[in-house]
PDBQT receptor file of N, H, CA, C and O in Angstrom, charges set to zero:
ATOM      1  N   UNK A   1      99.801 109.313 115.749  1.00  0.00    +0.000 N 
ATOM      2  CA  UNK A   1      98.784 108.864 114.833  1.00  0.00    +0.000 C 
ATOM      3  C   UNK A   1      97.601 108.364 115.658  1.00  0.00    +0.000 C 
ATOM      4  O   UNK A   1      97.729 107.698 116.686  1.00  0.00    +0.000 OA
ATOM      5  N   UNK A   2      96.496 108.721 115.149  1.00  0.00    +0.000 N 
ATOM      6  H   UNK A   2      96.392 109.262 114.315  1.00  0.00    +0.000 HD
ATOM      7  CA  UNK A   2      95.044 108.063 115.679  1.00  0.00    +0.000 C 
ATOM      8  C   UNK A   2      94.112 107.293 115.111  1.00  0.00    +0.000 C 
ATOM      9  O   UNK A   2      93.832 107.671 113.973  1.00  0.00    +0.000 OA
ATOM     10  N   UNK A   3      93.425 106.185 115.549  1.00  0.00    +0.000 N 
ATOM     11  H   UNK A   3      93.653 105.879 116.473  1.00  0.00    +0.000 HD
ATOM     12  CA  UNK A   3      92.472 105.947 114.388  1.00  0.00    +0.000 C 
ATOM     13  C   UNK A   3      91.366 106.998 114.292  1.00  0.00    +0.000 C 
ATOM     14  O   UNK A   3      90.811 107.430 115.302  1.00  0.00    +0.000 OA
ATOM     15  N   UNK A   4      91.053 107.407 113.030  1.00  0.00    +0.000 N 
ATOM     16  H   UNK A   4      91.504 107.056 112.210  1.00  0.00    +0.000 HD
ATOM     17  CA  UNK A   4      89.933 107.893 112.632  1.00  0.00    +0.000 C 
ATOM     18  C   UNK A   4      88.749 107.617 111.836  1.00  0.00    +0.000 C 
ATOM     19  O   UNK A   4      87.810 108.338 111.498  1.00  0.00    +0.000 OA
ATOM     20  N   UNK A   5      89.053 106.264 111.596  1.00  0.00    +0.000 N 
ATOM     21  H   UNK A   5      89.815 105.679 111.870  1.00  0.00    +0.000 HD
ATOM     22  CA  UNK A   5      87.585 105.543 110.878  1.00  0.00    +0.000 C 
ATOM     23  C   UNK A   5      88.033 104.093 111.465  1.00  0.00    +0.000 C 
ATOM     24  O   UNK A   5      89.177 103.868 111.859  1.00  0.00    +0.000 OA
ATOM     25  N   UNK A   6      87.069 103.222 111.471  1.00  0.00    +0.000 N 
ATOM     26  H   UNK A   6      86.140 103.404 111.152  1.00  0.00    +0.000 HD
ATOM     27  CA  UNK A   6      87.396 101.413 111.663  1.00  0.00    +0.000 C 
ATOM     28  C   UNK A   6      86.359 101.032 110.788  1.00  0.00    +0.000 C 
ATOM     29  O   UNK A   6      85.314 101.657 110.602  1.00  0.00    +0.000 OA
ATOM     30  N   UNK A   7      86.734  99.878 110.212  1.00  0.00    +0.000 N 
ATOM     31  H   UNK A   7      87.582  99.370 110.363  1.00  0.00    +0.000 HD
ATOM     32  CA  UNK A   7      86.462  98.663 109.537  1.00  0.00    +0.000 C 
ATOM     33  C   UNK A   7      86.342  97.367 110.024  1.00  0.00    +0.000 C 
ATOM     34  O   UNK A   7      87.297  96.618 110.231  1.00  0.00    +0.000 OA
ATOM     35  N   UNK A   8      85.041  97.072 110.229  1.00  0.00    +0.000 N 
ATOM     36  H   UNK A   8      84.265  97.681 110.061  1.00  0.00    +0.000 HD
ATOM     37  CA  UNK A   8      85.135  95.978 110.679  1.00  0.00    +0.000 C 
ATOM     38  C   UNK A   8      84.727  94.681 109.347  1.00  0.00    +0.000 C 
ATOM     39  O   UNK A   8      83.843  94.761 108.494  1.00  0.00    +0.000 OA
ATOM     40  N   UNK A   9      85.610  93.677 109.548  1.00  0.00    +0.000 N 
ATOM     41  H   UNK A   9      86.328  93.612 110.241  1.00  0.00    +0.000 HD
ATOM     42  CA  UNK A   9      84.761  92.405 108.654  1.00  0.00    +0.000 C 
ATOM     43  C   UNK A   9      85.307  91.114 108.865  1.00  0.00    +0.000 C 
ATOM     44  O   UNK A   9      86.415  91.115 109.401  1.00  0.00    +0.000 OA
ATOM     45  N   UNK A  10      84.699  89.752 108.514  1.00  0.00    +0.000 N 
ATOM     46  H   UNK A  10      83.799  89.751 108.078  1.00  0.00    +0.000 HD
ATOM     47  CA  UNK A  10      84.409  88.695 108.868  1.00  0.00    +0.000 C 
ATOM     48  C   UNK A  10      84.874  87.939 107.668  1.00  0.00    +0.000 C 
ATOM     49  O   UNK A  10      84.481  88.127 106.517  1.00  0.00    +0.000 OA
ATOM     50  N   UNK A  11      85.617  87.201 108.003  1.00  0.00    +0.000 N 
ATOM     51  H   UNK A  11      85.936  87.049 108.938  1.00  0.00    +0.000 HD
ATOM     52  CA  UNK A  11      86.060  86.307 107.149  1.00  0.00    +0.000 C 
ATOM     53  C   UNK A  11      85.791  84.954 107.011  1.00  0.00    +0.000 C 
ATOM     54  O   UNK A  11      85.410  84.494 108.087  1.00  0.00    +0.000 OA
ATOM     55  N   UNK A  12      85.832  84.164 106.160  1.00  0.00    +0.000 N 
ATOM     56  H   UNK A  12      86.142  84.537 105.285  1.00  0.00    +0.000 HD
ATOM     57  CA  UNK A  12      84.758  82.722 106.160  1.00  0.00    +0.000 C 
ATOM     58  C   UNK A  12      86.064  81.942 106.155  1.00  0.00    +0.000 C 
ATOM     59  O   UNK A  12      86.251  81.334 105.101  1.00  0.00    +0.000 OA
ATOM     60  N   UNK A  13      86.665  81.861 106.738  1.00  0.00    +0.000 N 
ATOM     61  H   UNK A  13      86.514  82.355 107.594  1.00  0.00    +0.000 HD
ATOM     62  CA  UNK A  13      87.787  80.875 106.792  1.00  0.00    +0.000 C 
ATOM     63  C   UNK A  13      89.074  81.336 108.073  1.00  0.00    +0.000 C 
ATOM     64  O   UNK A  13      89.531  82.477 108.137  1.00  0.00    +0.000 OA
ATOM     65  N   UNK A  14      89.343  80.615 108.670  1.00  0.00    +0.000 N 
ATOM     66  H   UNK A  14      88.972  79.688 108.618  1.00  0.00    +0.000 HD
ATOM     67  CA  UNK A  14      90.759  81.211 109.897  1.00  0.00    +0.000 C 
ATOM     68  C   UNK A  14      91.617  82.017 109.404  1.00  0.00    +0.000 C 
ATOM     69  O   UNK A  14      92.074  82.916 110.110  1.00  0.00    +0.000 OA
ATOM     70  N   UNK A  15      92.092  81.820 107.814  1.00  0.00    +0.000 N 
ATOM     71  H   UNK A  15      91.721  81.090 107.241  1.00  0.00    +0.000 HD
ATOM     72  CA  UNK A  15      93.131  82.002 106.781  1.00  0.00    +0.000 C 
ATOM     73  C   UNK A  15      93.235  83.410 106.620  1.00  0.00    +0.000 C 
ATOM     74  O   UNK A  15      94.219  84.146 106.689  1.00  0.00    +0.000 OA
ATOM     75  N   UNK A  16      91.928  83.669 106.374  1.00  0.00    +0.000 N 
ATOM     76  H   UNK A  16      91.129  83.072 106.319  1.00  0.00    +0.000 HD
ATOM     77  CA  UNK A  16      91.228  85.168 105.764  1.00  0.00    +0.000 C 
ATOM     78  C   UNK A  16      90.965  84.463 104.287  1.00  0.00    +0.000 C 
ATOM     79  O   UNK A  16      91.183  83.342 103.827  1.00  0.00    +0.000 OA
ATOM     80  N   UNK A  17      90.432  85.593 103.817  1.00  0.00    +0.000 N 
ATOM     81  H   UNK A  17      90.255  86.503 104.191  1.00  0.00    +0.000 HD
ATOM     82  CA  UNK A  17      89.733  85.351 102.087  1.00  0.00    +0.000 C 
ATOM     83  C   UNK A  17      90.905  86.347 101.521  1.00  0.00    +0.000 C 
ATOM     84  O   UNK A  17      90.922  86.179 100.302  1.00  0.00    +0.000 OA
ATOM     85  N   UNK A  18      91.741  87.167 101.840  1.00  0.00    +0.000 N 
ATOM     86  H   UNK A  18      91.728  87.304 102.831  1.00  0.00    +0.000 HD
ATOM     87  CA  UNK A  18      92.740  88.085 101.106  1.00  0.00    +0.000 C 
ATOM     88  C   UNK A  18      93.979  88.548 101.958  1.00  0.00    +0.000 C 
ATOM     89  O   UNK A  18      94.098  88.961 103.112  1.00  0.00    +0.000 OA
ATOM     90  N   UNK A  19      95.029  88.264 100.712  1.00  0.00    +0.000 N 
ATOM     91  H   UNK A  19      94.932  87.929  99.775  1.00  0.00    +0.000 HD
ATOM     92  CA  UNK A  19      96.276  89.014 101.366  1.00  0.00    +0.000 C 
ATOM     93  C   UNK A  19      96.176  90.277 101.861  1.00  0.00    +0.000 C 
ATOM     94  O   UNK A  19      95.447  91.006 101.187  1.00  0.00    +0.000 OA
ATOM     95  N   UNK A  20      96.947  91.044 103.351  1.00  0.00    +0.000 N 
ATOM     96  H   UNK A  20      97.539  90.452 103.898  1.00  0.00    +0.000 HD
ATOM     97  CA  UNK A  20      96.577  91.890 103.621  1.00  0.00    +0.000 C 
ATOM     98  C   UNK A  20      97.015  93.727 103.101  1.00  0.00    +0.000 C 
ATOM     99  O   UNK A  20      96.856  94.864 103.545  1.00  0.00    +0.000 OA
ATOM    100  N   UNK A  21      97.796  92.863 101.584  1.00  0.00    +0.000 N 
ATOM    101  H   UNK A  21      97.925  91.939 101.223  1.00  0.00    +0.000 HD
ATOM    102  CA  UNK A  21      97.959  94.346 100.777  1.00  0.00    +0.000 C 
ATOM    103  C   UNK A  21      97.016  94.724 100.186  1.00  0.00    +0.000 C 
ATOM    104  O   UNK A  21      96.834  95.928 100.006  1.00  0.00    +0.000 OA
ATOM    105  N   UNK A  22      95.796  93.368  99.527  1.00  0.00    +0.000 N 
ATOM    106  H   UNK A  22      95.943  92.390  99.672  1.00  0.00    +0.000 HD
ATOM    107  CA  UNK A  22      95.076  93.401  98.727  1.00  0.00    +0.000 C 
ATOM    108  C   UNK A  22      93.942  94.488  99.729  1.00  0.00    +0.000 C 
ATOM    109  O   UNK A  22      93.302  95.442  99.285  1.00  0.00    +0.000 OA
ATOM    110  N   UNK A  23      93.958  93.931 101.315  1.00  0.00    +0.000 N 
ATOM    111  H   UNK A  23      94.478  93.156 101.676  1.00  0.00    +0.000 HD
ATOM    112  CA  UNK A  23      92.752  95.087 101.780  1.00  0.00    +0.000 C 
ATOM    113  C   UNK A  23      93.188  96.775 101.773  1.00  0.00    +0.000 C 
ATOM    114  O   UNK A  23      92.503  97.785 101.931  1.00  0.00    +0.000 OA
ATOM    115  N   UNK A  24      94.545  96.588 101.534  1.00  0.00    +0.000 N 
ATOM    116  H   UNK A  24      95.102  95.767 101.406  1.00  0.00    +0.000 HD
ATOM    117  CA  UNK A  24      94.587  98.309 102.171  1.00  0.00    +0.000 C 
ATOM    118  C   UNK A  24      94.510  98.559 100.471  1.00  0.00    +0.000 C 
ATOM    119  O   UNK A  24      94.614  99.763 100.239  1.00  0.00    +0.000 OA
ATOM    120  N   UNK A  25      94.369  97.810  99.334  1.00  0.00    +0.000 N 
ATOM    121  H   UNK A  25      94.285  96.832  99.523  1.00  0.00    +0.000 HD
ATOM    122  CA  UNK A  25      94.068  99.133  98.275  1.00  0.00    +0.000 C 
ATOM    123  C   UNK A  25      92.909  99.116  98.043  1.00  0.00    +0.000 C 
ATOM    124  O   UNK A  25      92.581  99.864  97.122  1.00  0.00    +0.000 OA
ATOM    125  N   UNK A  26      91.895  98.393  98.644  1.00  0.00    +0.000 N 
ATOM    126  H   UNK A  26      92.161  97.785  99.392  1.00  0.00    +0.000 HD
ATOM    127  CA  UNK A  26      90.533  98.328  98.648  1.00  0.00    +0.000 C 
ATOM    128  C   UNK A  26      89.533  99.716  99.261  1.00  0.00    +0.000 C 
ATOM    129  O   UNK A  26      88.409 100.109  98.950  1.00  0.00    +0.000 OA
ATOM    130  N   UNK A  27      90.642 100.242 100.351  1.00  0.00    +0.000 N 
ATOM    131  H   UNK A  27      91.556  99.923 100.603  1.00  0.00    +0.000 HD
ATOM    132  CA  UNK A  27      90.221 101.193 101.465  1.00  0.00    +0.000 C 
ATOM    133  C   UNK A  27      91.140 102.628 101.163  1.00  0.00    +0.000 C 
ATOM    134  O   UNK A  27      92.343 102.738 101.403  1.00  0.00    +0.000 OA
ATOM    135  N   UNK A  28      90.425 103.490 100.687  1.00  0.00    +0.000 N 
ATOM    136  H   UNK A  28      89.448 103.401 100.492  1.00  0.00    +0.000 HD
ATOM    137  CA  UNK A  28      91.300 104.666 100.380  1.00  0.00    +0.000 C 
ATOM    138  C   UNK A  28      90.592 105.821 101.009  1.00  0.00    +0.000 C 
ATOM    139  O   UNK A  28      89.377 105.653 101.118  1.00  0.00    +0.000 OA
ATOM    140  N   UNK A  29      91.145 107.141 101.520  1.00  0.00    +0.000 N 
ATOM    141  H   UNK A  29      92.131 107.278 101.431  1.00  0.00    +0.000 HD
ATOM    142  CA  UNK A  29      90.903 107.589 101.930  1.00  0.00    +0.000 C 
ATOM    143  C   UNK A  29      91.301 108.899 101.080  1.00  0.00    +0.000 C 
ATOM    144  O   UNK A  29      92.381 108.866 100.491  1.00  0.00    +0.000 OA
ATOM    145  N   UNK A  30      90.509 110.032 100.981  1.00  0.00    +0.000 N 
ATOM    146  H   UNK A  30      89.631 110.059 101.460  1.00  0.00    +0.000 HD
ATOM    147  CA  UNK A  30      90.172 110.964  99.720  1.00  0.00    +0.000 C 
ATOM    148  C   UNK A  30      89.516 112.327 100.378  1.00  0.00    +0.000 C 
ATOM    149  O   UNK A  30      88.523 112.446 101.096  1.00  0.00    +0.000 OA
ATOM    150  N   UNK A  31      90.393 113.262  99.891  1.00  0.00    +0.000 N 
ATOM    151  H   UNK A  31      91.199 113.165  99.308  1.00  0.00    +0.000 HD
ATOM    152  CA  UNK A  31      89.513 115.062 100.456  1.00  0.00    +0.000 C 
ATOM    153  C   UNK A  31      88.675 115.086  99.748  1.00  0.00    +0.000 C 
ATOM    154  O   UNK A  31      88.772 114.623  98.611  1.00  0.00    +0.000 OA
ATOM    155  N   UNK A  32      87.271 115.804 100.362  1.00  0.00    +0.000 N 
ATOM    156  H   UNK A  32      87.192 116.180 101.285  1.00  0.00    +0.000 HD
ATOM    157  CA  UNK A  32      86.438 116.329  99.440  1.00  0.00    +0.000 C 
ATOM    158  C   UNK A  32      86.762 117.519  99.207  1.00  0.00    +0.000 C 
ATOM    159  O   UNK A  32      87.447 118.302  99.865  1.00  0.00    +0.000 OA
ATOM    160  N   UNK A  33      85.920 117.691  97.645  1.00  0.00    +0.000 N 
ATOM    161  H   UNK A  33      85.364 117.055  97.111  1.00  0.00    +0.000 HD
ATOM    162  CA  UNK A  33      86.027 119.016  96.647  1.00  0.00    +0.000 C 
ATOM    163  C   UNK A  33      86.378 120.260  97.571  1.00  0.00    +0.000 C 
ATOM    164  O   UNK A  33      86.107 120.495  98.749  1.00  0.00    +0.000 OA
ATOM    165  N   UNK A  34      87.161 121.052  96.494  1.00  0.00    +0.000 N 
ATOM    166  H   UNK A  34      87.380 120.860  95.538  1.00  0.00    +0.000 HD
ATOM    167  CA  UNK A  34      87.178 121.913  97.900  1.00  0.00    +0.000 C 
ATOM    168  C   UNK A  34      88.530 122.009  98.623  1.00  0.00    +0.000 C 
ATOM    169  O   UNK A  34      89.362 122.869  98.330  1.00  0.00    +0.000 OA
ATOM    170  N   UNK A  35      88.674 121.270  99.391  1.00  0.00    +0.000 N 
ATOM    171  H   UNK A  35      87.998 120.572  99.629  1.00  0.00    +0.000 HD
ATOM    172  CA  UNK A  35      89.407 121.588 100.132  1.00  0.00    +0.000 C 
ATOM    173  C   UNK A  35      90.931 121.079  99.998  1.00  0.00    +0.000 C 
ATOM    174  O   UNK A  35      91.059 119.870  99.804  1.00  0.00    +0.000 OA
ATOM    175  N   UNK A  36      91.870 121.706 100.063  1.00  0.00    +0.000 N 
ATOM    176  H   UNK A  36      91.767 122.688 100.220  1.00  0.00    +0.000 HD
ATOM    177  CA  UNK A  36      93.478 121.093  99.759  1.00  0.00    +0.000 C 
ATOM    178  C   UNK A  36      94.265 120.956 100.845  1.00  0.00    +0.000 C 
ATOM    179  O   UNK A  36      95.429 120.877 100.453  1.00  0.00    +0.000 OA
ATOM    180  N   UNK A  37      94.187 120.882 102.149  1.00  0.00    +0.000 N 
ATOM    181  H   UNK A  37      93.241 120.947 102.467  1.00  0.00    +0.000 HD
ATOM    182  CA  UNK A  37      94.927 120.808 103.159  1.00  0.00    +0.000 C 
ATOM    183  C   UNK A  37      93.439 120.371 104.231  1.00  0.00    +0.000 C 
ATOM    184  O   UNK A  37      92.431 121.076 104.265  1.00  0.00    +0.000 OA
ATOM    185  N   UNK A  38      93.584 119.288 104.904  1.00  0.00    +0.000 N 
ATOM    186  H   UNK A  38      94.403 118.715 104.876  1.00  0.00    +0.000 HD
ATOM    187  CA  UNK A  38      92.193 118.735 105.836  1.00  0.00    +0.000 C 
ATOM    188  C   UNK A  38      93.152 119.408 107.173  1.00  0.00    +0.000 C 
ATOM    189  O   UNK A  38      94.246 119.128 107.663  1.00  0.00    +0.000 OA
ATOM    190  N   UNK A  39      92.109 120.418 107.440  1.00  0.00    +0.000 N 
ATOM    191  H   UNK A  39      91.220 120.645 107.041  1.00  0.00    +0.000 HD
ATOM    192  CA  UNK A  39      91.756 120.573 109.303  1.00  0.00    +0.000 C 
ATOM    193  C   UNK A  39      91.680 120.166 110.246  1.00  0.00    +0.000 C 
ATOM    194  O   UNK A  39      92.329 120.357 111.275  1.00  0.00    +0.000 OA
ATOM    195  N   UNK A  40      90.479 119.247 109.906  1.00  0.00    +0.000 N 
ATOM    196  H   UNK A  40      89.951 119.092 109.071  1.00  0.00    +0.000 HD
ATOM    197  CA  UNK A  40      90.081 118.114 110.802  1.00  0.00    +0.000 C 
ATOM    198  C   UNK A  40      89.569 116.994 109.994  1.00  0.00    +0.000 C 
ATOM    199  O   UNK A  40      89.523 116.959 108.764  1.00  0.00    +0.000 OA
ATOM    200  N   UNK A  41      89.063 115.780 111.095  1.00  0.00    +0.000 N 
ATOM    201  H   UNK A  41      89.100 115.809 112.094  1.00  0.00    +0.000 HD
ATOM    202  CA  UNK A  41      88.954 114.554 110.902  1.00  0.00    +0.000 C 
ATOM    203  C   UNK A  41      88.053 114.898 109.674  1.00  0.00    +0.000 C 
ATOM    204  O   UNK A  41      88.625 114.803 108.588  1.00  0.00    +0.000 OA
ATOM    205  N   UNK A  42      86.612 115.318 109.655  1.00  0.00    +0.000 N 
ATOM    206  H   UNK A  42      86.147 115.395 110.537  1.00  0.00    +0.000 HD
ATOM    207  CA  UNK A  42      85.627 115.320 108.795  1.00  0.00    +0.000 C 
ATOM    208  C   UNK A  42      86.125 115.625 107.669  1.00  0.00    +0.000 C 
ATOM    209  O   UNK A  42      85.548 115.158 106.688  1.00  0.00    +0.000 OA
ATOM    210  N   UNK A  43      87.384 116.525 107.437  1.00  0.00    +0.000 N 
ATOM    211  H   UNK A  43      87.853 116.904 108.234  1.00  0.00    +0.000 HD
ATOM    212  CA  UNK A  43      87.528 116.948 105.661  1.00  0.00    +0.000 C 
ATOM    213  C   UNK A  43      88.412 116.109 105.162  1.00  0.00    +0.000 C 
ATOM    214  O   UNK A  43      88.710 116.164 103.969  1.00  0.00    +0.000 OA
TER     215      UNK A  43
């Protein structure tokens, strides 16, 4: 596995502002139209 996108962000407290299930359904990752099996990183 590789990363292929990063996220960076800042939180106003040591704690964080959110549990860290709540960020991964915030962040989804989706094919564009078109295409049904991704190639590469871009599709």
């Amino acid at each position: 596995m590789a990363t292929c996108d990063l996220h960076l962000f800042k939180h106003n407290s040591a704690f964080g502002n959110a549990p860290a299930h709540r960020l991964f359904e915030w962040i989804q990752a989706k094919l564009k139209d078109g295409v049904s099996v991704p190639r590469n990183l871009k599709k």
